[in-house]
TIPA-266100 format. One record per atom (N, C-alpha, C): x, z, y; residue in one letter. Coordinates in steps of 0.2 Angstrom, whole numbers, padded with zeros to 4 digits, always signed. Layout:
% TIPA-266100
XZYA ...
***
This chain:
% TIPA-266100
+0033+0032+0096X +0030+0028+0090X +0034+0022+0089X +0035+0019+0085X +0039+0016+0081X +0034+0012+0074X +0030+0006+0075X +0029+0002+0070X +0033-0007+0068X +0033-0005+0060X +0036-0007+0058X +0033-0012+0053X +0033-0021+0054X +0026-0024+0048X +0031-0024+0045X +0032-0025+0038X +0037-0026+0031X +0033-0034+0030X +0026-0034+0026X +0022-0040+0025X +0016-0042+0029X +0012-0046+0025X +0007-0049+0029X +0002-0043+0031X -0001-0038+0027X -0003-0030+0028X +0000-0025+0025X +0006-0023+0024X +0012-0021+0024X +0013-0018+0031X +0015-0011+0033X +0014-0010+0039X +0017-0002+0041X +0024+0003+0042X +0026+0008+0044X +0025+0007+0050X +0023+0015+0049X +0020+0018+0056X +0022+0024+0056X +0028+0026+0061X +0032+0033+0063X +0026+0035+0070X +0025+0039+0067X +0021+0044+0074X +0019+0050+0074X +0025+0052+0079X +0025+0061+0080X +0031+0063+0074X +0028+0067+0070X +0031+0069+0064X +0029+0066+0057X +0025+0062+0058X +0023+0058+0050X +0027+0051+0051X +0023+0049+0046X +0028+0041+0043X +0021+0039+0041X +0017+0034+0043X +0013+0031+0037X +0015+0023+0034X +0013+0023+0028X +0015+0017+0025X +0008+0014+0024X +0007+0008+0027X -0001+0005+0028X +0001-0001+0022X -0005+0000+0019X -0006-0006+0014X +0001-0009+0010X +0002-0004+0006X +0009-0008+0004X +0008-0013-0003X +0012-0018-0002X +0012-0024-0006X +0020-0024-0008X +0023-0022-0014X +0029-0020-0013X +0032-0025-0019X +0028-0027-0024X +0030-0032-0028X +0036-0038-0025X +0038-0040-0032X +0046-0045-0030X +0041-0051-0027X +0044-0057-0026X +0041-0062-0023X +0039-0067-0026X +0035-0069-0028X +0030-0072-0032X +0030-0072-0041X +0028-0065-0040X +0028-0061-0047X +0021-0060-0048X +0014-0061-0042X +0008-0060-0044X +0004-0067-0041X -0001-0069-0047X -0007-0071-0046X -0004-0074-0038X -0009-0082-0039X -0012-0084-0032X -0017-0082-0032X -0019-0081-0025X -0025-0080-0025X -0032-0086-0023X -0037-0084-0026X -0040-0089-0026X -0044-0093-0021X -0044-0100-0020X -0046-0101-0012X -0050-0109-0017X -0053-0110-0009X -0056-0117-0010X -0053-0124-0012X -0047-0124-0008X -0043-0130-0007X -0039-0129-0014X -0038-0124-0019X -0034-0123-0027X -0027-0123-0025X -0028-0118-0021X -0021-0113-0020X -0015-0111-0025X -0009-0113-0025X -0006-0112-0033X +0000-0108-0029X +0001-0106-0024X +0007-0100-0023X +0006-0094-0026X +0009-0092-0029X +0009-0087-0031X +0012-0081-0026X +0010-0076-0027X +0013-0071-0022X +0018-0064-0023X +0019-0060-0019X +0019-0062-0011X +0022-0068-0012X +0022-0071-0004X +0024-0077-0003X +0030-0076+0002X +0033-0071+0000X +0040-0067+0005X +0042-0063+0002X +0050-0062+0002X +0055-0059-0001X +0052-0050+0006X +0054-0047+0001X +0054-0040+0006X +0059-0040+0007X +0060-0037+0017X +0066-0039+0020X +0071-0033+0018X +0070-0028+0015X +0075-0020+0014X +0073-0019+0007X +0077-0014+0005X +0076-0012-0001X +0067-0008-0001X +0065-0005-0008X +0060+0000-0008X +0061+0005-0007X +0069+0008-0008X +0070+0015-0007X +0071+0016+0003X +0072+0011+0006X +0072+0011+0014X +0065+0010+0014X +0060+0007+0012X +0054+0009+0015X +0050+0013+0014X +0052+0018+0008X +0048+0021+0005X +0050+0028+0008X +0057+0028+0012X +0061+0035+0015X +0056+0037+0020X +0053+0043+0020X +0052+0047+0025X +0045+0047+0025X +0042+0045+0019X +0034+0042+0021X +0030+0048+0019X +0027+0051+0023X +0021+0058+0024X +0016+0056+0021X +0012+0050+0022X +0006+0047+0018X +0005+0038+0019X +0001+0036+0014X +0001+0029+0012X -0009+0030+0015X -0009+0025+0019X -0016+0022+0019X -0018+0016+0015X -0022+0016+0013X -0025+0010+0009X -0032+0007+0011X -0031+0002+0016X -0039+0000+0019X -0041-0002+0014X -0039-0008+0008X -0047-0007+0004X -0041-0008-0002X -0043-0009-0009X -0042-0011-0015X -0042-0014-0019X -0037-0020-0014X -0036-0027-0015X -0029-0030-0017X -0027-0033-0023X -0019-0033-0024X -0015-0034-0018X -0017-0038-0012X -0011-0039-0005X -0011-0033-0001X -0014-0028-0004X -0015-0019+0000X -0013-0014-0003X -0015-0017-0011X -0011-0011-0015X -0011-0012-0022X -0003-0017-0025X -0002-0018-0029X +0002-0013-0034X +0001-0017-0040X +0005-0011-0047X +0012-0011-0045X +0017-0013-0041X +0024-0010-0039X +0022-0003-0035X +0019-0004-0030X +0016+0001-0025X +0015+0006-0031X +0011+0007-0035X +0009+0011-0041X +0014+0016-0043X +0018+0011-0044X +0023+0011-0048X +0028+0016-0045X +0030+0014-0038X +0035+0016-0035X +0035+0024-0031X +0028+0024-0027X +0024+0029-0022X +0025+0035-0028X +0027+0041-0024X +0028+0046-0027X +0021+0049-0029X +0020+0051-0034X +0012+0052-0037X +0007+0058-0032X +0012+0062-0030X +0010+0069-0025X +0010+0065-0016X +0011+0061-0014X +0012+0057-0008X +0003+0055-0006X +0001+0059+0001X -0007+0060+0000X -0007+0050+0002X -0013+0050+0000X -0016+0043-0001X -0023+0043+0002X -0023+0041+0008X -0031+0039+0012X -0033+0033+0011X -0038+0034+0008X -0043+0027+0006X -0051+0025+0012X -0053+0022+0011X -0060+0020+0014X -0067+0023+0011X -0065+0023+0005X -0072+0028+0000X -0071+0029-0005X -0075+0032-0007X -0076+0037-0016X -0074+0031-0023X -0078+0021-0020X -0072+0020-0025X -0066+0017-0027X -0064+0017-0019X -0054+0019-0020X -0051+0025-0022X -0055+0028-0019X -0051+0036-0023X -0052+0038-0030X -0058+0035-0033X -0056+0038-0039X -0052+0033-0043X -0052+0024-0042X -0047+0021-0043X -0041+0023-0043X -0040+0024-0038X -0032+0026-0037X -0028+0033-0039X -0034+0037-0041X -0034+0044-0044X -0034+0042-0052X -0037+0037-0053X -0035+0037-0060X -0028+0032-0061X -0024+0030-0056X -0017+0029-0058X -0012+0033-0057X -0015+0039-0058X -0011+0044-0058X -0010+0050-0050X -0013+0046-0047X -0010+0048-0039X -0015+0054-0039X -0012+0061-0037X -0016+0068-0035X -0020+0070-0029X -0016+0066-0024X -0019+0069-0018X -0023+0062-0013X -0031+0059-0017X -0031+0054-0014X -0038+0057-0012X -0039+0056-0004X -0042+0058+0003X -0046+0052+0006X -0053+0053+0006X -0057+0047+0010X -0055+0048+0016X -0052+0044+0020X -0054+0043+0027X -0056+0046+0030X -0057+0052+0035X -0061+0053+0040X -0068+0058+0038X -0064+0063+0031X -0070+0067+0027X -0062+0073+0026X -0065+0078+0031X -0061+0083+0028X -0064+0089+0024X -0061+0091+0019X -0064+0097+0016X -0062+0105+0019X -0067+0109+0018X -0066+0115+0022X -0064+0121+0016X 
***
């Protein structure tokens, strides 16, 4: 096993024969929104350069989990980049059909197999 964090939840995971890519945030570095806090937060994010290109992190990836569907887990580069037939595990019915409506085929709840 081999994991690998890229960002703050940004997260490769080699295990066995798959590749998961956890929570990808793959935007340039402060190209999106700060996010909103009490103390009036004005960093825009991410708040880090990615350390490799996105064709090195995106090599060898079996599938992409997405714990929920929140820009810092899964942003419009991630959209953008992630091959659209690349299976996608979400948390519930309404990240999947979000994520199904940006095009992506094969988006799977968590821990719900079909027979």
């Amino acid at each position: 096993m081999k994991i690998q964090q890229i960002r703050n939840a940004t997260v490769k995971i080699e295990y066995s024969d798959q590749t998961f890519l956890v929570d990808p945030m793959l935007s340039k570095k402060e190209t999106l929104a700060p996010f909103p806090s009490k103390d009036g937060n004005t960093n825009k994010n991410p708040l880090v350069d990615l350390t490799e290109s996105i064709s090195s992190i995106l090599e060898g990836i079996t599938a992409v989990i997405v714990t929920h569907n929140h820009v810092d887990h899964w942003d419009s580069r991630a959209m953008e980049v992630i091959n659209k037939n690349t299976p996608i595990f979400v948390q519930d019915r309404g990240d999947q059909i979000s994520i199904a409506n940006s095009g992506f085929n094969d988006v799977r709840i968590l821990g719900i197999t079909e027979n």
